[in-house]
KOLFIKE-139905 format. One record per residue (C-alpha): residue number from 1; x, y, z; residue in three letters. Coordinates in nm, 4 decimals, padded with zeros to 6 digits, m for minus. Layout:
# KOLFIKE-139905
     n         xx         yy         zz   res
   NUM          X          Y          Z   ALA
...
***
This chain:
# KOLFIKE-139905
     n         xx         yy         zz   res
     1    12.6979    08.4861    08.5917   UNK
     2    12.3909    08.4836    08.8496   UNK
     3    12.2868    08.8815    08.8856   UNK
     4    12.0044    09.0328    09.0667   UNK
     5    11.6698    09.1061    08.9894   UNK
     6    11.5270    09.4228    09.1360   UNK
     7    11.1916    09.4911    09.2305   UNK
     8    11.1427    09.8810    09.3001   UNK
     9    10.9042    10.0078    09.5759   UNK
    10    10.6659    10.1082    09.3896   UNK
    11    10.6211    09.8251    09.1911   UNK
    12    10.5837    09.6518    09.5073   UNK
    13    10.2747    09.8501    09.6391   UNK
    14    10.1238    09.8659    09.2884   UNK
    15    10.1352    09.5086    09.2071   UNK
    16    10.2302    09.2670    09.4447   UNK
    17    10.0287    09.3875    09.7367   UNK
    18    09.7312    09.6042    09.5297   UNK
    19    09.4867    09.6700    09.8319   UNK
    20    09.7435    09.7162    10.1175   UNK
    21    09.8958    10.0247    09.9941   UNK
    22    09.9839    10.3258    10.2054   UNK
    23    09.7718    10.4604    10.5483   UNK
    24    09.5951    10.6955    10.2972   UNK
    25    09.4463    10.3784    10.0962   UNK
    26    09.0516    10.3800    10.2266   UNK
    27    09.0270    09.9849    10.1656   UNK
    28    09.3532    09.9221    10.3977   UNK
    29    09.2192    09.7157    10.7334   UNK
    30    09.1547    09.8942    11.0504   UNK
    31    09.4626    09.6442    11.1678   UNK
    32    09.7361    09.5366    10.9050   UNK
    33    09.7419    09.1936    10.9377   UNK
    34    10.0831    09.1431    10.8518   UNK
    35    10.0432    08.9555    10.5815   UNK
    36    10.2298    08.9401    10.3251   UNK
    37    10.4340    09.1685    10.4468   UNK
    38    10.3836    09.4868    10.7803   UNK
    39    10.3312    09.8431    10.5211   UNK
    40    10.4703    09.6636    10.2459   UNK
    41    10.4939    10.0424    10.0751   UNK
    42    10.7709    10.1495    10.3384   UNK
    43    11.0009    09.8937    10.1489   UNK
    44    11.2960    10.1002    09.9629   UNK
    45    11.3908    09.8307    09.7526   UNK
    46    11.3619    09.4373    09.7163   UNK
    47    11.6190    09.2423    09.5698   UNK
    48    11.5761    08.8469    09.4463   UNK
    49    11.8946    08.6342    09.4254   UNK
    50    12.0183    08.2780    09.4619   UNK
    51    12.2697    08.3376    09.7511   UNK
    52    11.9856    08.1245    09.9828   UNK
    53    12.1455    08.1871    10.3081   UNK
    54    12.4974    08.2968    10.2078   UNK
    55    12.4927    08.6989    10.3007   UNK
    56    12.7106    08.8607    10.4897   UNK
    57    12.7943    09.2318    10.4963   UNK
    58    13.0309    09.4882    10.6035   UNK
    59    13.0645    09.9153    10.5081   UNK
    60    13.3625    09.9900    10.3194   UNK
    61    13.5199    10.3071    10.3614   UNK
    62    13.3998    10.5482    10.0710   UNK
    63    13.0738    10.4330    10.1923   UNK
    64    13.0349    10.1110    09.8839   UNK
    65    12.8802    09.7678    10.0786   UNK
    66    13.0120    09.4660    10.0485   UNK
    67    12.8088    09.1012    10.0110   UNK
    68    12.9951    08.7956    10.0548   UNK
    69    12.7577    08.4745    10.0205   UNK
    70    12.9761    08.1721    10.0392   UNK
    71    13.2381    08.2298    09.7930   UNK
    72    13.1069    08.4893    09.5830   UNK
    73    13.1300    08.8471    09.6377   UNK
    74    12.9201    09.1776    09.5135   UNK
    75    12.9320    09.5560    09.6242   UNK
    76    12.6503    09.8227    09.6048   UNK
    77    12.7003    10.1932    09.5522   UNK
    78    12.3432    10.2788    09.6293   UNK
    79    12.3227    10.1328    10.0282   UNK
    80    12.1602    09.8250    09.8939   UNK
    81    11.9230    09.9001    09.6670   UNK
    82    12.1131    09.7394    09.4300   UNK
    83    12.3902    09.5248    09.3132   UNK
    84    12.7138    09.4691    09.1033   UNK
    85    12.7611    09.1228    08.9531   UNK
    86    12.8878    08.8437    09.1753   UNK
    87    13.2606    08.7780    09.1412   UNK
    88    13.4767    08.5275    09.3347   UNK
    89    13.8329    08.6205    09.5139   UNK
    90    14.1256    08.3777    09.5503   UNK
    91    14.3789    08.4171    09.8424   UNK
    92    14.7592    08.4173    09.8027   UNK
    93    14.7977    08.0131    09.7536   UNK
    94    14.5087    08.0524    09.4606   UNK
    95    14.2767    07.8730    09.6870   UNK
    96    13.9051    08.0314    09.7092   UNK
    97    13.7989    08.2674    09.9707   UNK
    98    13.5347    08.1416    10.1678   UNK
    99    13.2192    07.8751    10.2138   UNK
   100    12.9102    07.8054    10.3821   UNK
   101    12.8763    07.9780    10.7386   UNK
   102    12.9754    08.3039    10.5707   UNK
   103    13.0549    08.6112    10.7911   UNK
   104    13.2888    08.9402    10.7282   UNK
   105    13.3726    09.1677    10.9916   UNK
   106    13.5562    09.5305    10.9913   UNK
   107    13.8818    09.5026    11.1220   UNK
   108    14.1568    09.8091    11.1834   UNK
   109    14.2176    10.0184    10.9088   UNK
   110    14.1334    09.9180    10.5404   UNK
   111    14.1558    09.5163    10.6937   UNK
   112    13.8639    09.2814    10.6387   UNK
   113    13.8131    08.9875    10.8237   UNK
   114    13.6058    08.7056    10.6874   UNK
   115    13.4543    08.3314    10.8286   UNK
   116    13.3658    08.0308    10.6842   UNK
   117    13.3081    07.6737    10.7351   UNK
   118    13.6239    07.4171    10.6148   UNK
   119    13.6741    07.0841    10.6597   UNK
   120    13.9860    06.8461    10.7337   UNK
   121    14.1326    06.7112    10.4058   UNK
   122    14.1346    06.3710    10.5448   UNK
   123    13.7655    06.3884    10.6585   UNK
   124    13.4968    06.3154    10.4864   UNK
   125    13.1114    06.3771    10.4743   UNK
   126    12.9807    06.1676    10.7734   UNK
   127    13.2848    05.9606    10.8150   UNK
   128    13.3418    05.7606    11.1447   UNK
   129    12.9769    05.7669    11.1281   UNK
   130    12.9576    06.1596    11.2488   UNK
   131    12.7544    06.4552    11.0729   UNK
   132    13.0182    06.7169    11.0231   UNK
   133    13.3155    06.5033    11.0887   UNK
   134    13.6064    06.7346    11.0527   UNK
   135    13.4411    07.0600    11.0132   UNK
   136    13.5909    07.3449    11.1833   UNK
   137    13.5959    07.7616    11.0978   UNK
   138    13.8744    07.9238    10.9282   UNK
   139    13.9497    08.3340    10.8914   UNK
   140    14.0581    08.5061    10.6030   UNK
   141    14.2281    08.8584    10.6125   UNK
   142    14.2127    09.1371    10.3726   UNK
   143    14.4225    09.4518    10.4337   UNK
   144    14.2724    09.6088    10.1125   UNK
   145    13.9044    09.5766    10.1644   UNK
   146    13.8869    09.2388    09.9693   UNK
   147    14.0745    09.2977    09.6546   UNK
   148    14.3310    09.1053    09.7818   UNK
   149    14.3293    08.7984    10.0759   UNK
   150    14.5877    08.6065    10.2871   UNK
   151    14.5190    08.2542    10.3630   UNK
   152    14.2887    08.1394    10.6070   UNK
   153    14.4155    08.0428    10.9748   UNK
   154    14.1986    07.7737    11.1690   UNK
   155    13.9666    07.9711    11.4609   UNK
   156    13.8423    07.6183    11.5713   UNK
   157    14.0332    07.2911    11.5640   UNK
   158    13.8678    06.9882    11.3486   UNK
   159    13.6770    06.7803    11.5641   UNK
   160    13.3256    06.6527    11.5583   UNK
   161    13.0954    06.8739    11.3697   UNK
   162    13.1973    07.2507    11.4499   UNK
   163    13.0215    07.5361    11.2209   UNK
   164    12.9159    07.8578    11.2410   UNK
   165    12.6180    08.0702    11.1162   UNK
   166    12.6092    08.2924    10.8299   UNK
   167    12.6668    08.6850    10.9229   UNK
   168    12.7390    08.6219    11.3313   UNK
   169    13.1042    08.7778    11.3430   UNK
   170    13.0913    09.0756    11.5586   UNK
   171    13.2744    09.3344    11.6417   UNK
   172    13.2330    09.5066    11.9851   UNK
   173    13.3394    09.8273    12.1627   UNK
   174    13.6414    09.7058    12.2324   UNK
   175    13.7478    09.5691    11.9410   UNK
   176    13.7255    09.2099    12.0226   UNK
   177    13.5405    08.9828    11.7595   UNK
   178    13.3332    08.7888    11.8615   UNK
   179    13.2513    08.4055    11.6700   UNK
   180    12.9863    08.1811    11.7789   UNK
   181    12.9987    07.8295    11.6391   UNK
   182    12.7548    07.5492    11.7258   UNK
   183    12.8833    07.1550    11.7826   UNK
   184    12.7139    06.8978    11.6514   UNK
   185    12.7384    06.5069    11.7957   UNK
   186    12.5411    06.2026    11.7815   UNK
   187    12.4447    05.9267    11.5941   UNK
   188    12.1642    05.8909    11.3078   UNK
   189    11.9240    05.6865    11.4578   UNK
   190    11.6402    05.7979    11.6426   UNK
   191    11.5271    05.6672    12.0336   UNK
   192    11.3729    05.3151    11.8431   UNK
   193    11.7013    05.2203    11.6441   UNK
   194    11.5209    05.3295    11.2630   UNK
   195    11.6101    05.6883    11.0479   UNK
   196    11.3624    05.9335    11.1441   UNK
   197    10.9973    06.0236    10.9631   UNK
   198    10.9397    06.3089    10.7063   UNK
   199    10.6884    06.5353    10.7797   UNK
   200    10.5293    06.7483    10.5073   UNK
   201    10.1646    06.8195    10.3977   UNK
   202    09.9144    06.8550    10.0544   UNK
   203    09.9679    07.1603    09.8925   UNK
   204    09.7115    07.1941    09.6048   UNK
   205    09.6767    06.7252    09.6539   UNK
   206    10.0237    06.6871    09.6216   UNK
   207    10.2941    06.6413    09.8856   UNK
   208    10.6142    06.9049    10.0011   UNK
   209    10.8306    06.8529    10.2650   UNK
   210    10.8012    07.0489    10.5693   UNK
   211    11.1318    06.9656    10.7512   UNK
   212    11.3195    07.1705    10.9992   UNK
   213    11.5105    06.8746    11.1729   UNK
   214    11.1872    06.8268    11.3726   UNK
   215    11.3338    06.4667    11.4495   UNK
   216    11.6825    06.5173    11.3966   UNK
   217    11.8665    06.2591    11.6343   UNK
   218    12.1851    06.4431    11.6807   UNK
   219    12.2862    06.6995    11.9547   UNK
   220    12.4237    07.0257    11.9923   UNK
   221    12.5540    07.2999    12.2187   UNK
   222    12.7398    07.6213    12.1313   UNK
   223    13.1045    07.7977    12.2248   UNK
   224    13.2031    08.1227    12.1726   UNK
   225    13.5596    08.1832    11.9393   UNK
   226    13.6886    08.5287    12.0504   UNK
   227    13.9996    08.7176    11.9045   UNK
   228    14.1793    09.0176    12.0717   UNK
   229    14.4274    09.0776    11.7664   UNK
   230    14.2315    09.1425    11.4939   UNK
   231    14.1418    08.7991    11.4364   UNK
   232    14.4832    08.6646    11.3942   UNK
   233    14.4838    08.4198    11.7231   UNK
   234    14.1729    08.2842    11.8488   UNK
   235    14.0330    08.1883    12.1943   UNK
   236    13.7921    07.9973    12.3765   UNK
   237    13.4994    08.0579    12.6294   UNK
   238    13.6179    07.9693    12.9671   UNK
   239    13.3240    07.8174    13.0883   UNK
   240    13.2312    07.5060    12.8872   UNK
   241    12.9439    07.4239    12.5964   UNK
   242    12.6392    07.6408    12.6250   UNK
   243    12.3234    07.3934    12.5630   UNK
   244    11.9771    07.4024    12.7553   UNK
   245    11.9318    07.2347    13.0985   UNK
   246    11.5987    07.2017    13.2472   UNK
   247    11.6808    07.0288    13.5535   UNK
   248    11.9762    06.9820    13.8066   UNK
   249    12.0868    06.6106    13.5606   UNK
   250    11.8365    06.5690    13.3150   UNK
   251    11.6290    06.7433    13.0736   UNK
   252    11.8942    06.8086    12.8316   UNK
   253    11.8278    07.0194    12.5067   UNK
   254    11.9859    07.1104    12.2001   UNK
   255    12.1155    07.4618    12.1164   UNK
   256    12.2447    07.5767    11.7905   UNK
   257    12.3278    07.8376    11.5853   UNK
   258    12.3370    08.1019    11.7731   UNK
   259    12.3845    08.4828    11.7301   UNK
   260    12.5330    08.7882    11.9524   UNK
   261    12.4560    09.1747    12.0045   UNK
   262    12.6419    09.3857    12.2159   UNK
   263    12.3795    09.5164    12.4302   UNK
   264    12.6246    09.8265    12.6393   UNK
   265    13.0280    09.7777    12.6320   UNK
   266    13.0718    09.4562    12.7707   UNK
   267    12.7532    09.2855    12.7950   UNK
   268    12.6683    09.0501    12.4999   UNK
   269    12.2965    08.8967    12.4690   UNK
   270    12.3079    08.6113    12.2596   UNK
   271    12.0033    08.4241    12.1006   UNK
   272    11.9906    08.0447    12.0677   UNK
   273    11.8080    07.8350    11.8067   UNK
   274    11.6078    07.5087    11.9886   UNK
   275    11.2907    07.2980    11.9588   UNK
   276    11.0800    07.4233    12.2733   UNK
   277    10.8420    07.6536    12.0938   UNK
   278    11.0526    07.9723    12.1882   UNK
   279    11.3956    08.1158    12.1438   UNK
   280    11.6624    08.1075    12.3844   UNK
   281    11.8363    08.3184    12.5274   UNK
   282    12.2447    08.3852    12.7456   UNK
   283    12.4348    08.6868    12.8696   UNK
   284    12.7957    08.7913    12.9137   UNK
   285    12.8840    09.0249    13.1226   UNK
   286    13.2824    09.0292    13.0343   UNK
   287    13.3059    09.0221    12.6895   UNK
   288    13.2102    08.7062    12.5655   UNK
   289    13.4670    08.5046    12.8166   UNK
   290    13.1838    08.2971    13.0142   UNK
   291    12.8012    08.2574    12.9827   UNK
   292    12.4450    08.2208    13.1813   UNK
   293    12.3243    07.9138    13.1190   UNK
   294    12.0938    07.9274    12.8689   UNK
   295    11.7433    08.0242    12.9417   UNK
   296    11.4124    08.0927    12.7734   UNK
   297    11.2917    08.4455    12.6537   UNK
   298    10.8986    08.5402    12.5744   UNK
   299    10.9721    08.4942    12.1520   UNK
   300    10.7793    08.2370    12.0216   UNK
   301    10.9863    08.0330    11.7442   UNK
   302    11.0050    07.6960    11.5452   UNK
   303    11.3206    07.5424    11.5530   UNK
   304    11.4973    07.7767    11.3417   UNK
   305    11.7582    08.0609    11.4215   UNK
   306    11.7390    08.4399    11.4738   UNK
   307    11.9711    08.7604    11.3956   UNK
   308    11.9957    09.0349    11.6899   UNK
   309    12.1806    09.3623    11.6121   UNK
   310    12.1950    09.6702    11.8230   UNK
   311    12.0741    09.9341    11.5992   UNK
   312    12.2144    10.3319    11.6240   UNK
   313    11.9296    10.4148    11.8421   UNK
   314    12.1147    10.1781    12.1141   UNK
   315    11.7772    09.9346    12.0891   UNK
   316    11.8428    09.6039    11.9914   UNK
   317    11.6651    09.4324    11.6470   UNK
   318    11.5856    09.0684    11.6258   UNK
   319    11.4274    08.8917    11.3093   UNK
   320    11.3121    08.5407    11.3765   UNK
   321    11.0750    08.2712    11.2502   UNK
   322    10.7977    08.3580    11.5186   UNK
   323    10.5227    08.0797    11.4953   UNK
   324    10.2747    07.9350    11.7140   UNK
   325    10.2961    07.5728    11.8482   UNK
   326    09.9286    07.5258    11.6876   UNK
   327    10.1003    07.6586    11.3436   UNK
   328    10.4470    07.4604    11.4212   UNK
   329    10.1611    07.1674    11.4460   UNK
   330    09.9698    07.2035    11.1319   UNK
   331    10.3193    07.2651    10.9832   UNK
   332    10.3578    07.5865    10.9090   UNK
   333    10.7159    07.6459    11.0336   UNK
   334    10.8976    07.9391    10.8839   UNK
   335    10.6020    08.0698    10.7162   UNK
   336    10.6559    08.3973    10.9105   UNK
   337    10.9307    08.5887    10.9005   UNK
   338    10.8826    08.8618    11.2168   UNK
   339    11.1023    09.1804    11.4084   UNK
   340    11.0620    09.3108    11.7015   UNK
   341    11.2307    09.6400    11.9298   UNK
   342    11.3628    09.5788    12.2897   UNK
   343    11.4275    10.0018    12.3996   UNK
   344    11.5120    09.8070    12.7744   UNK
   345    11.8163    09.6128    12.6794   UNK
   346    11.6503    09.2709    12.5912   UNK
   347    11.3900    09.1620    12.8252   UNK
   348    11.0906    09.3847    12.6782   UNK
   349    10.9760    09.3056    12.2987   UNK
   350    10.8117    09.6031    12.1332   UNK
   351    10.6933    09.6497    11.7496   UNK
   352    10.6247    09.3138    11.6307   UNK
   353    10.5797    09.3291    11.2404   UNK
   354    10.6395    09.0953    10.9895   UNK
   355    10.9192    09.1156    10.7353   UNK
   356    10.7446    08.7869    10.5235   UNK
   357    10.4683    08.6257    10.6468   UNK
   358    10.1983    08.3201    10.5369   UNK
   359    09.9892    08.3454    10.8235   UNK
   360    09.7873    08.6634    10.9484   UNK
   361    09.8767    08.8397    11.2578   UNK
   362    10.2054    08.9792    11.4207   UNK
   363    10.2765    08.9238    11.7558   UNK
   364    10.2543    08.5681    11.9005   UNK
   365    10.2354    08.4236    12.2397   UNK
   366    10.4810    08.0858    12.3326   UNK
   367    10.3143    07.8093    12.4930   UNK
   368    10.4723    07.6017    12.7087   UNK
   369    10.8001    07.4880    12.6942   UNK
   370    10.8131    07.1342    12.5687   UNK
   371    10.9563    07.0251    12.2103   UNK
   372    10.6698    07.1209    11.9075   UNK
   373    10.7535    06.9217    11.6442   UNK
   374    10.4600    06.9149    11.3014   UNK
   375    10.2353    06.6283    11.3319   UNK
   376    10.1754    06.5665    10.9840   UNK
   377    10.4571    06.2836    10.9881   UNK
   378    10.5412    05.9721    10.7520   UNK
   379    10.7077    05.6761    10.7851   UNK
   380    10.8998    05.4806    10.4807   UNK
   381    10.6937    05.2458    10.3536   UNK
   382    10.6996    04.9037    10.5293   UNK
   383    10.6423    05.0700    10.8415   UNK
   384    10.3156    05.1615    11.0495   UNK
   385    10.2294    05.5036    11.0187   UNK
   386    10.1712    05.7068    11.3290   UNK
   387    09.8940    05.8118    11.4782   UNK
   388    09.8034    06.1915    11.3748   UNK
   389    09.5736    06.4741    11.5490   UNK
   390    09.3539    06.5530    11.2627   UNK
   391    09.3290    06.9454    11.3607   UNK
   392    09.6518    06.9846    11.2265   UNK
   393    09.6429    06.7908    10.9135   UNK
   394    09.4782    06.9630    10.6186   UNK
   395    09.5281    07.0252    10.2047   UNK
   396    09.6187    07.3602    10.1909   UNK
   397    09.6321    07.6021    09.8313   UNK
   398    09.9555    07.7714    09.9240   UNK
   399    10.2274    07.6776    10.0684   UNK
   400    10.6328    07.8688    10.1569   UNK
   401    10.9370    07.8529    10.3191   UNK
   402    11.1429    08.1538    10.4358   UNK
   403    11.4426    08.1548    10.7019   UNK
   404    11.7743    08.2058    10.7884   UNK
   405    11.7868    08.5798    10.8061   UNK
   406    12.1330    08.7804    10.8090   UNK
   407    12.0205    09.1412    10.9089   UNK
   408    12.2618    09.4504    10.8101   UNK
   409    12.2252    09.7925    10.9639   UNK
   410    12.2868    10.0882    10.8648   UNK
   411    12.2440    10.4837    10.9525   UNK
   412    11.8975    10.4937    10.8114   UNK
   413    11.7910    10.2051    10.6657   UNK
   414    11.8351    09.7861    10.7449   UNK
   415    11.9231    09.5357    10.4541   UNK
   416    11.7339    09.1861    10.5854   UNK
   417    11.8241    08.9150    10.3505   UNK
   418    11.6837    08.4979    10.4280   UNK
   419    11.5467    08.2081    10.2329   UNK
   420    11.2858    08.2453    10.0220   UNK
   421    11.0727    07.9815    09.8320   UNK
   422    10.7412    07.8735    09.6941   UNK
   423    10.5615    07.6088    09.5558   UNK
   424    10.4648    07.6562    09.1947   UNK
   425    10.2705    07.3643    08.9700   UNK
   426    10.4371    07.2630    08.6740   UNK
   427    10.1810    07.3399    08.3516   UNK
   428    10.2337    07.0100    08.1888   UNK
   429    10.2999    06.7748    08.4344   UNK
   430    10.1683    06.6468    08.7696   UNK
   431    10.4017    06.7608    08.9692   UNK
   432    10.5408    07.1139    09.1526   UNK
   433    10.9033    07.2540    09.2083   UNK
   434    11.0034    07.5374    09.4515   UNK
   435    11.1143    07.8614    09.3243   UNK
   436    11.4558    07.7682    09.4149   UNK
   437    11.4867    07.4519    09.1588   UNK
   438    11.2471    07.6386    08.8618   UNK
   439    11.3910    07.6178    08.5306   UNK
   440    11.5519    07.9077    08.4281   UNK
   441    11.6564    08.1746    08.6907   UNK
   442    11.6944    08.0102    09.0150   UNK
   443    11.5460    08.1955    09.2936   UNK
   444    11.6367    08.0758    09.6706   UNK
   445    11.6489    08.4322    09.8284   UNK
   446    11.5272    08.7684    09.9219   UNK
   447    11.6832    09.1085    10.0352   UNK
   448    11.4424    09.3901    10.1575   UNK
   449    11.5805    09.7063    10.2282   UNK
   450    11.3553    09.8700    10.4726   UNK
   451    11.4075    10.1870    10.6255   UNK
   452    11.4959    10.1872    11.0038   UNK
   453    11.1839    10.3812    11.0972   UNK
   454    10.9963    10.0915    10.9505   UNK
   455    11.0961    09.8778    11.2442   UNK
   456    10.9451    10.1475    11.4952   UNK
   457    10.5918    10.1037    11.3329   UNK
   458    10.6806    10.3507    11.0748   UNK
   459    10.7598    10.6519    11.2990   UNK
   460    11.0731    10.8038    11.3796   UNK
   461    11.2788    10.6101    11.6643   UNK
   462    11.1894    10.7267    12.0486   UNK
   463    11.2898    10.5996    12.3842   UNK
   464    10.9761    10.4649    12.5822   UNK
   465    10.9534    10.6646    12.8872   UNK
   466    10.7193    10.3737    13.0707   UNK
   467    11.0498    10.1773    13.1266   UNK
   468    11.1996    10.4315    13.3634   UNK
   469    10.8723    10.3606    13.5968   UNK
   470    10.8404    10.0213    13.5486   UNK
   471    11.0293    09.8866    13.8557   UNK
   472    10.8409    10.1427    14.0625   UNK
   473    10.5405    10.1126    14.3284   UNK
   474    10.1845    10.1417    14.1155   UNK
   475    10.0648    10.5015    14.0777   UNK
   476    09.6701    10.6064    14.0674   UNK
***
């Protein structure tokens, strides 16, 4: 069976990172650039696994965690730092608990309510010429914290391409639980009738792909799934698909995988994935029942999703793939991994640091809002190749990939687990593999347990008392 490897702190700061050590370390820069990592030293522990973006979480109640990455579940005794091997649970039928889209949730008691990602038995991968066809998301119960399940119920009914997220279930004040899902229509063509290009770039003379669905042809728009009795029956938003309209009947975007924080009892902020250089953003002001349409916020992002949490301060977390449209160009897309603070309920970032990062620097302005796709691009052979802005095309020595965060928080301390991979040359052979495929121990993620202070710049959290002012008249 897979188990962890465990990196401990100070391995971390002796080896990995020699030269950007601790604030006592003369020969640390008068400004951390963030890169690899913001005060890689704070880490408490850092944990590689193949789960790629499986995790999930939930507290049990003698304190143990529990990790559920598709179907395979660990526990830690230690708040993270590290793990037990992965096992897998059946449910009464002898049918396996769980999938991709992965998400547990408390419920009453000693219950445990997980989601995952099922599909029709008479549908399918891409029939009736649909991505998804047939997918829909199905909840498992445990009433003995996960030694034992009852067979899943459907939350959403099969129809064209419904999924959900890894780690979005929430739970809020009230005890409603709260599921976003994403739907995703269309056909595989692009806008001239042929299969879209690959982009990708040289890394060390030879080629990787840097996809994100830059020139995915398919649409999407999100609903909310919301459950007043402990997850056993399932509701709808009232108010229709959320997706992204810029004007009154056009200018129509995509929206997808999305995830929710309860920002006071009541009000939900959720965040929206898209590909207009920044990440979305829609509010609910009863619960979850109906939405703002969505609209931009000031976080620069490639097209790939965020996690938002409310931490016990009250402030709300995100972690995100913050990149530049100049960067998204030259295509370095998820190449940094970033958090940020909002102490005003969402509209003001604070404490921009990077969790795992490429490229040097930590807080990034958006640019306009207009879809930033890389420009390094390549048709199949046969065709013309396109036009390309040579700023952005370059042979680079080092290349990543890291994503798909799911973000766990705790009393004292925050468990952020995503993607992780690099590009590594084979000794004998002219040609490279990414961590995740290496022979051997097959590496496609990475947990750091950071301690919540870490995510206030190292100090202890502290209201801001600017924001009380900052509606009032200008003061000498």
């Amino acid at each position: 069976m897979k188990t962890h490897i465990l990196f401990p702190t100070v391995w971390l700061g002796a080896v990995l990172f020699a030269g950007t050590a601790g604030a006592a370390v003369p020969d640390r820069p008068p400004e951390d650039t963030g890169v690899p990592m913001t005060r890689p030293e704070e880490s408490m522990a850092v944990n590689l696994t193949d789960y790629y973006h499986g995790s999930t979480f939930v507290q049990l109640a003698d304190g143990r965690i529990l990790q559920a990455s598709n179907s395979r579940f660990c526990t830690s005794d230690d708040g993270g730092l590290t793990w037990s091997a992965p096992h897998s649970c059946k449910d009464v039928n002898g049918d396996p608990v769980g999938g991709p889209g992965t998400g547990l949730v408390k419920l009453a008691g000693q219950g445990i309510g997980l989601v995952a990602i099922k599909r029709a038995p008479d549908k399918g991968p891409g029939t009736d010429g649909a991505a998804r066809q047939g997918s829909y998301c199905a909840f498992w119960r445990s009433e003995d914290e996960g030694r034992t399940w009852q067979a899943p119920i459907a939350v959403t009914p099969p129809g064209p391409g419904t999924a959900c997220l890894q780690d979005v279930l929430l739970r809020t004040a009230s005890g409603r639980i709260i599921l976003p899902v994403d739907n995703y229509i269309g056909q595989r063509i692009g806008p001239d009738n042929r299969k879209p290009p690959s982009d990708g770039k040289l890394v060390r003379n030879q080629w990787v792909s840097t996809s994100a669905h830059f020139f995915d042809p398919h649409f999407s728009s999100v609903a909310v799934y919301y459950s007043d009795d402990e997850g056993r029956t399932w509701q709808r938003n009232r108010d229709g698909d959320l997706f992204i309209l810029l004007d009154w009947n056009s200018g129509y975007n995509f929206v997808s995988e999305p995830s929710v924080a309860e920002v006071r009892p009541g009000r939900l902020l959720m965040i929206l994935r898209n590909g207009l250089g920044r990440l979305f953003q829609a509010w609910s002001d009863d619960n979850g029942e109906t939405w703002t349409r969505p609209e931009p916020t000031s976080l620069a992002a490639t097209t790939t999703p965020a996690k938002i949490r409310q931490l016990p301060t009250g402030d709300l977390l995100i972690v995100w793939n913050q990149e530049s449209e100049d960067e998204v160009r030259a295509g370095y897309n998820r190449t940094r991994l970033s958090s940020a603070i909002s102490r005003n309920g969402g509209s003001i970032w604070e404490f921009f640091q990077n969790i795992e990062s490429l490229l040097p620097g930590t807080r990034v302005e958006p640019g306009p809002i207009r879809p930033v796709r890389a420009e390094e691009i390549y048709s199949d052979p046969g065709h013309p190749a396109a036009e390309r802005d040579p700023r952005y095309v370059k042979t680079v020595e080092a290349h990543g990939r890291w994503a798909y965060p799911s973000v766990f928080v705790m009393k004292d301390r925050v468990i952020v687990a995503y993607t992780y991979g690099t590009f590594e040359d084979e000794p004998d052979k002219a040609r490279q593999y990414v961590t995740s495929t290496r022979p051997g121990k097959k590496i496609n993620q990475k947990q750091k347990v950071l301690p919540l202070k870490w995510f206030y710049g190292g100090k202890e959290p502290a209201k801001n008392p600017q924001f009380k002012d900052a509606l009032a008249p200008a003061k000498p």
